[in-house]
N, C-alpha and C positions, 0 to 999 in steps of 0.2 A: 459641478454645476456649470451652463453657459450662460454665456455673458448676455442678459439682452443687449437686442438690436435698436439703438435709435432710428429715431424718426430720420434724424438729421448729425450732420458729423461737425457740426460748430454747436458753440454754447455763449450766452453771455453772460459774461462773469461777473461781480458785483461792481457797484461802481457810486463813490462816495457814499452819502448814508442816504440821499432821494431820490437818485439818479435811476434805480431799479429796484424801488420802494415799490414799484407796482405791474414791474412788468411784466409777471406769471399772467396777470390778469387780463394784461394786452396781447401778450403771443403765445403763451402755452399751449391752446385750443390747438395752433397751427403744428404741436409735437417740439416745439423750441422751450429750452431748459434755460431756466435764467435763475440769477440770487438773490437776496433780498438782505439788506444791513438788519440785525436785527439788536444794534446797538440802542438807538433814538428810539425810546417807550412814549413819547410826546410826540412826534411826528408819527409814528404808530399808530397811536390814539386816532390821532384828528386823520390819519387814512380810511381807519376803521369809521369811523362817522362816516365819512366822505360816502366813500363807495357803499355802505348801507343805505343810506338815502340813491343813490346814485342807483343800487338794483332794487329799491321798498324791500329792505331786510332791516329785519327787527335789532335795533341796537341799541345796548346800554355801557354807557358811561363810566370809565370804571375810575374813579380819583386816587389822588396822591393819600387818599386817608386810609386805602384798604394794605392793610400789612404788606402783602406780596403785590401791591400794585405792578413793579415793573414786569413780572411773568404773565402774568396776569392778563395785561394789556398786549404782549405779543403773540400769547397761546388765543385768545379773543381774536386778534387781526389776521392772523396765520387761518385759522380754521374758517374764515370768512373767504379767504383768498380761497382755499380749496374749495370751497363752496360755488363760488363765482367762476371758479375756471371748470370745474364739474359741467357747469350747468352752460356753460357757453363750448365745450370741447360734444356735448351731446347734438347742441343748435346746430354746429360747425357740422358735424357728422351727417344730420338731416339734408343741410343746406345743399352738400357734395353729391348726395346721392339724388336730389333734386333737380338740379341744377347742373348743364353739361358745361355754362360758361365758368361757375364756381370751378368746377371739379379741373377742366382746362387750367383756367389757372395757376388753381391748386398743385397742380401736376410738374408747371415750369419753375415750381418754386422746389423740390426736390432734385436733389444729389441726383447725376446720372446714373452714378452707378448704382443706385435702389433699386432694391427689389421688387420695392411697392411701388415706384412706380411705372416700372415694366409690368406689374401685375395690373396696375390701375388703367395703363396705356394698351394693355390687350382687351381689356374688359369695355374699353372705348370702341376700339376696333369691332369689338364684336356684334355689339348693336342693339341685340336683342335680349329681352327683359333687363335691360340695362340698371332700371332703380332697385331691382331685388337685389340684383347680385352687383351691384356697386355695397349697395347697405349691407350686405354682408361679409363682404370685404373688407369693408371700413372698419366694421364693428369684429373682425379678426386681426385686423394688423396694424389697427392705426391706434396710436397713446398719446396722449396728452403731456406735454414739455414738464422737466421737473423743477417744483415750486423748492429751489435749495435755499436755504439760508448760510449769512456767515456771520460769524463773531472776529473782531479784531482783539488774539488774546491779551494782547497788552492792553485795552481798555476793561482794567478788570481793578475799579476802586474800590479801596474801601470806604463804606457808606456809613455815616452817623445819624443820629437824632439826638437832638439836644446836647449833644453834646459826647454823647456815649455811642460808644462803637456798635454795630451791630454784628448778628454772626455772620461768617464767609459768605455763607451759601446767598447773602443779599447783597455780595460786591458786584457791578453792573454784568459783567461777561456770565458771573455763575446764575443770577440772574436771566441771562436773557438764554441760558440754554435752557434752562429749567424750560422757559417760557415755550419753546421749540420742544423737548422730551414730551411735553403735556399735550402738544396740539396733535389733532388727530391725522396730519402730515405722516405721508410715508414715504421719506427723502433724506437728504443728508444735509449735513451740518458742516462746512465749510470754516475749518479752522485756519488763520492767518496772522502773520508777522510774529512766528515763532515759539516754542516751546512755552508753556505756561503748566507746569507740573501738579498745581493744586486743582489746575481748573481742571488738566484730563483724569485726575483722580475721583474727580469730581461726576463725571459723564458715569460710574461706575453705579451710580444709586438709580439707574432709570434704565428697567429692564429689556426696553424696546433696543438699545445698543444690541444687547446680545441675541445670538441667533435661536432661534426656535428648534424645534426637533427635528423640522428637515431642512434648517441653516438658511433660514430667510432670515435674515435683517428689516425690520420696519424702520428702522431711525439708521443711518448710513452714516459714515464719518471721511469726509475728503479732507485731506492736509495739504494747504497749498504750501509748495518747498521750491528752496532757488537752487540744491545740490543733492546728488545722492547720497553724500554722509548722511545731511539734517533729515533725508526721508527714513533711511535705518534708523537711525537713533527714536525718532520720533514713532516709526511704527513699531520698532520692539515695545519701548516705554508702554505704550497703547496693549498691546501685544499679550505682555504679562499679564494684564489686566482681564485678558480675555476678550480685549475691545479688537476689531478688525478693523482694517484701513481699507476703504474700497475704494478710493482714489487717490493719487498721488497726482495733483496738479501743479506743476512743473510751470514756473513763470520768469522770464526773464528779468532779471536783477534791476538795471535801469529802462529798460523799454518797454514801458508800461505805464499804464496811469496813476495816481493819487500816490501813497507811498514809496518809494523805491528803496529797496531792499540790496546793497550792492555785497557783490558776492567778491571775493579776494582774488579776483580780474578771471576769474570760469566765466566761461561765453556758452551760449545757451545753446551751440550747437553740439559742443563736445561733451556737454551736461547729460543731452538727450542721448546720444552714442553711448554713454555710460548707462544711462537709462535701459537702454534696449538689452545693450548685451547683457547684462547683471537682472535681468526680468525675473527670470527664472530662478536664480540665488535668491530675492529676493523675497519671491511669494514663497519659496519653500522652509526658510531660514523663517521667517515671522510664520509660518504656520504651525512650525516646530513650537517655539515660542507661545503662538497661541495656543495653543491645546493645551499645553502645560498650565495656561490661567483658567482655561476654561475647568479644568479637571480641578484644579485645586476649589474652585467655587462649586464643584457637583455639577455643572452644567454639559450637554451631549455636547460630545465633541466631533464635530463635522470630519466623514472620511477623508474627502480631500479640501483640499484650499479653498475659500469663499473665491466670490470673485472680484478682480484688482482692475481697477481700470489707469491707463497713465493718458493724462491730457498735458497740450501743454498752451500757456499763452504769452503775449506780450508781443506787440509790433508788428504783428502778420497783417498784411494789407492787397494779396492778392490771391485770387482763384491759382495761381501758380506755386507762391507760397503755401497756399492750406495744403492745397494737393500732395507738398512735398513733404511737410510734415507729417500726414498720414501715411504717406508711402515709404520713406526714406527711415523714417524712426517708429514707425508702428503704431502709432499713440493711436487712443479710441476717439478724441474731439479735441477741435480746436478752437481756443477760446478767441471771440473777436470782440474788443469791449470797445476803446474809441471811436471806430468807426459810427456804432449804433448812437450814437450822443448827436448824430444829426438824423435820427434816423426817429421822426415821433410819435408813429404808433408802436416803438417799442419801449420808448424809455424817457420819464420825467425830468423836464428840462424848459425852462421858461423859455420863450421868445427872444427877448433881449440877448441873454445868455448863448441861447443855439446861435442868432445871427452875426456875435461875434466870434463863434467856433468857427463856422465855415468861413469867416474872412482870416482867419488864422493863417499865418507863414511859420516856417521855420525860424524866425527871429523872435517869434512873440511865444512860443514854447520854450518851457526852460523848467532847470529841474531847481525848487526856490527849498529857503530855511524859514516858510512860515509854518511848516505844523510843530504844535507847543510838545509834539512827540520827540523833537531833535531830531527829525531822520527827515532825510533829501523829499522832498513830496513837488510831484512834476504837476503843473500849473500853466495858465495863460496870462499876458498881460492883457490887462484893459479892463478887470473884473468891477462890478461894482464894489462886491468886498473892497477893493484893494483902491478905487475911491473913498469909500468911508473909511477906512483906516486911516489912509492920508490925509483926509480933514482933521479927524481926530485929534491926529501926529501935527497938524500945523497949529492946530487950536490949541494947544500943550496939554490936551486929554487922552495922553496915548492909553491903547487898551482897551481890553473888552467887557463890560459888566457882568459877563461871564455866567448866564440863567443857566445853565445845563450842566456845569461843570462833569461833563463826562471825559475830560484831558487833565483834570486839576488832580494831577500826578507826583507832582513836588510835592515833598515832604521838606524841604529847606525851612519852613516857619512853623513845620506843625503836621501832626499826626494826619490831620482832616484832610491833608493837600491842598495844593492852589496851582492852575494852570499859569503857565510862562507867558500865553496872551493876555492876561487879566488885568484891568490897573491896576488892582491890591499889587502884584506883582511886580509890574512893571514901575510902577510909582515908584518902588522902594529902590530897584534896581538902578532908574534915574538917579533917584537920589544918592544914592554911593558914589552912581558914576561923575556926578556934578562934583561931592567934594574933593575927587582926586582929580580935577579939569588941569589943573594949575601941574600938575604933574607927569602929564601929557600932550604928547604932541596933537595939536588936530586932528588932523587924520584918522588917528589914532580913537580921539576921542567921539569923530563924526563916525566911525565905521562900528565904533563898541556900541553906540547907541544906536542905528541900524538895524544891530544885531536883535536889540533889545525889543525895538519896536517893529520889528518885521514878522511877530508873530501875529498869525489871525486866527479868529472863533471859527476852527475850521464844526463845531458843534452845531453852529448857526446856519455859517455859513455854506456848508454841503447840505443843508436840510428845504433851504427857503427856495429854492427850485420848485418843490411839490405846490408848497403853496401860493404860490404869483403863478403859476401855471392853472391851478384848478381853484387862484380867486376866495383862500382862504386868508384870513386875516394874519397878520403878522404881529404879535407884541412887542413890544420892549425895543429896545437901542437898535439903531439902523446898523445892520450888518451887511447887506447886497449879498449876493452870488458868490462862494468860492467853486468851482470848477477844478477838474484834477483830469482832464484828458493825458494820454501819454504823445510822443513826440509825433505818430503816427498822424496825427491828425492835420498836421498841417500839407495832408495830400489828399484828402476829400476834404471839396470846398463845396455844398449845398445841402439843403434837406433831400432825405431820398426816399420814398416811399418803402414799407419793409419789401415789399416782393422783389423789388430792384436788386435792395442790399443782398438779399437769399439769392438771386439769379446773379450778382457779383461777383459771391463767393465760392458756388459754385462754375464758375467760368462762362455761365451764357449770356452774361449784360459787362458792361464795366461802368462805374462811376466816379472813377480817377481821370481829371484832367490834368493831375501833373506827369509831364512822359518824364522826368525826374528824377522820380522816387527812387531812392535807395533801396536795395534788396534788405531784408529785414534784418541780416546776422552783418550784413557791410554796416546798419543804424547802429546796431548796440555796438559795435566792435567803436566805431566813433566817438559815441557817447561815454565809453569807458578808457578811452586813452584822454581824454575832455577831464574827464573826473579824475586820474591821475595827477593829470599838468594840475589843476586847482586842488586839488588836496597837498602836494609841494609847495606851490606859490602860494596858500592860506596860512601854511606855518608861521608862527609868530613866537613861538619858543624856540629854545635850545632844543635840535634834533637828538634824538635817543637812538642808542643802538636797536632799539627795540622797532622806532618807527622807518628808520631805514632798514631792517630786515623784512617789514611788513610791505615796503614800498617794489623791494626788491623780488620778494618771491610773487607780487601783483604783476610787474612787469614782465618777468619770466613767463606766468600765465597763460598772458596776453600772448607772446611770441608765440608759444604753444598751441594758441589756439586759432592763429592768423593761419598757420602751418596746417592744422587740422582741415580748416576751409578753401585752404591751395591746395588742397590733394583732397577735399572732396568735390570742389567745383571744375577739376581736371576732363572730367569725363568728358564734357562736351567743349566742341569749340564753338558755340554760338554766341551770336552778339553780349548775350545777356552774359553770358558768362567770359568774357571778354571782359566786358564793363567790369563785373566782378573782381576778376583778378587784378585789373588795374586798380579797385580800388584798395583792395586788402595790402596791395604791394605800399600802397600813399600812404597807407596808414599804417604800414610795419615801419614805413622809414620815419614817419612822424613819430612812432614809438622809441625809434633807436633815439632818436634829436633828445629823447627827454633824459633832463641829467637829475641823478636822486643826488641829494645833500651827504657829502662824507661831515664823519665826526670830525671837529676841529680838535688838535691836540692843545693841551694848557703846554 
């Protein structure tokens, strides 16, 4: 089988849980692939209202009283989305073939090197019966953006009632694939922040995973990964199963939005090079593998290999960089997610919120410890969130009332869990911490509480964007805005219209005013010698041989892969890569400067 051809060689990848809650239905039409959180069954809901009213589509309500509510309500939302992008990718198509200024347009927002639109820009040329044979053009080469969804596997609770456990298949993540297997979606399911065993065992009961008798897949499965081990592991696992991986999304470790995933100091360039060259061991090694699960379930087992796509994202910020990554490592798209957070006919995002994005520096980006997940989650200062907490925190009401508990993951007090933002939580946590005061130095005792109280309703607050944006009411305890751009951001500073962004990235507009900006593998290589130094200076126990081995072979890495980038940015001697090398060389010697802690001997 061949790989289809997109529309377009970027994608936007998901981003908090509102942020592209609905953006299939703002850019798909134009062949752009974007993803959709399909964690939040509650901001789901009230999207599905929304936009049913919003197109006079018939909708019903589905409550917390029906057993399977939360599948339920996503399979309901999802099938709507299809619906609405259907019916606007048709409009879209009429409009173009109508219409030479559309179609002009239309035309400067495609990849140069397209073939459609060389085919579309002859067909201009030519003149004559122009709307027949535009409309049938259109209606042979042109597709609609893909509606993907993702699951974050570690949001996979287990859920009660009254008191009593309920079975798996109802803890939120198994849940919300169900809710995706059942919608009438023929896309993939975007798995992220790591291996979750029960849940891909789980993907096993819904037949659209496996391939038909001439090896179409309806339901797709992408595994976003930060290294080539975690993709082998991850797609054999799958593999056995008879499951195929059709994407390996490839994302770098800290340069990137919301979560940050740090990898044991691998830089995202030498990640991708091992990517490339291992392509081919890899599709054939897991197809081995697959056939073997398929055969064992009775099912045809495809002659040769499905098809694998590798994408990669994190911190790409020019028509220079996209190009390079497609050309230099092979990958099928590259994903651009912060950028589009100013950008807002693609992606939901209140006013307030956006206008303190684009006033955004490099100061006010930082990677913070409020997700109650305990993993690095890169943020901006100035959030409302992060006003209402702080009131909270002065008024001695630290914490969140916590309506959603989709992070109340601690099991420290009990089966049911409780999130680390929560008062329950945190009350208690104070409270320990106050009676050992006396037994601590300040410092000491002002940073442990900090700790405690720096966690935020990241459930709320990545969700209330949607609605301050489209004016839907808010209940319960003031939570404001959490926001999760990655560092990226602090080099587009304004709203941009989408065509701009598309003519951006592909190289025929620019809407970077910073002449500035770091080249994308010089940010991370920065950002990971950053997170070295303060993973040493945060120690506060006795170092182990175990965390000076871990510190040590991080640094080695690093060296490793400064080295990779001096000998791949050799080739030319242009300015840019001048800049380049001076900086890799700053920050190899800021590498050597850093001293790892020896054991002390007793």
């Amino acid at each position: 089988m061949t790989l289809s051809k997109s529309l377009h060689s970027f994608h936007i990848p998901v981003m908090g849980l509102a942020y592209t809650i609905d953006s299939p239905i703002r850019v798909a039409q134009f062949g752009i692939s974007s993803v959709i959180s399909i964690i939040d069954d509650e901001l789901i809901e009230k999207m599905n209202a929304f936009y049913s009213k919003k197109f006079n589509l018939p909708y019903q309500e589905i409550s917390k009283k029906a057993e399977d509510y939360r599948a339920e309500r996503i399979t309901s939302y999802l099938n709507l989305v299809d619906n609405i992008v259907k019916r606007k990718f048709s409009k879209f198509k009429t409009e173009l073939s109508e219409s030479k200024l559309a179609l002009d347009n239309f035309i400067a927002t495609l990849p140069n090197k397209s073939s459609i639109k060389e085919g579309l820009s002859n067909l201009m040329d030519e003149g004559s019966a122009l709307k027949e044979n535009i409309k049938n053009y259109l209606e042979t080469h042109l597709t609609a953006g893909d509606i993907d969804v993702n699951i974050m596997t570690k949001i996979d609770k287990d859920n009660f009632v009254k008191g009593e456990q309920l079975h798996v298949e109802f803890n939120d993540a198994h849940a919300s694939l169900r809710g995706f297997a059942k919608s009438n979606l023929s896309s993939s399911v975007v798995l992220s922040a790591g291996m979750n065993p029960r849940l891909y065992s789980y993907i096993e009961n819904f037949k659209d995973f496996f391939p038909d008798s001439q090896g179409f897949l309806k339901k797709k499965i992408i595994l976003k990964v930060s290294d080539y081990r975690s993709a082998t592991i991850q797609g054999k696992f799958l593999a056995k199963k008879g499951l195929w991986v059709s994407e390996y999304r490839i994302e770098s470790g800290l340069n990137c939005g919301g979560h940050a995933f740090a990898t044991e100091g691998y830089l995202l360039g030498p990640i991708l090079e091992e990517f490339k060259n291992k392509k081919s061991e890899l599709i054939h090694d897991t197809h081995d593998v697959f056939a073997k699960g398929l055969s064992v379930k009775g099912l045809t087992v495809p002659e040769h290999p499905l098809d694998l796509k590798f994408t990669v994202q994190g911190g790409v910020g020019t028509a220079e960089e996209h190009e390079f990554l497609l050309e230099n490592y092979q990958v099928d798209s590259v994903g651009w997610g912060t950028p589009f957070l100013l950008v807002p006919e693609a992606t939901s995002v209140d006013k307030q919120t956006r206008d303190l994005m684009a006033k955004a520096q490099e100061k006010d980006l930082y990677l913070s410890g409020i997700s109650p997940l305990g993993v690095p989650f890169n943020t901006i200062k100035g959030t409302t969130n992060e006003f209402f907490k702080q009131k909270r925190i002065n008024d001695n009401k630290a914490g969140s009332s916590c309506p959603k508990k989709f992070l109340a993951l601690s099991k420290e007090f009990g089966p049911e869990g409780i999130c680390t933002a929560s008062k329950k939580y945190q009350d208690v946590k104070l409270a320990e911490l106050e009676a050992k005061r006396l037994e601590v130095s300040t410092s000491m005792y002002e940073n442990a509480k900090a700790k405690i109280t720096e966690k935020a309703c990241l459930c709320v607050g990545l969700a209330n964007a949607s609605y301050l944006e489209n004016d839907i009411p808010i209940k319960g305890q003031e939570q404001g805005v959490v926001i999760c751009p990655g560092p990226n951001l602090a080099y587009f500073d304004k709203e941009v219209p989408l065509s701009t962004m598309m003519q951006h990235i592909y190289g025929n507009a620019s809407v970077l005013s910073n002449v500035n900006r770091p080249n994308m593998f010089v940010k991370e290589l920065k950002m990971y010698v950053d997170y070295l130094k303060n993973e040493i200076a945060a120690i506060s126990e006795e170092v182990t041989t175990k965390q000076i081995k871990k510190w040590v072979a991080f640094k080695i890495n690093l060296f490793e892969g400064i080295a990779y980038y001096q000998n791949l940015f050799l080739c030319s001697l242009s300015n840019k890569n001048i800049k380049i090398q001076n900086d890799l060389q700053f920050y190899k010697e800021e590498l050597i400067a850093v001293a790892i802690p020896e054991l002390e001997m007793a």
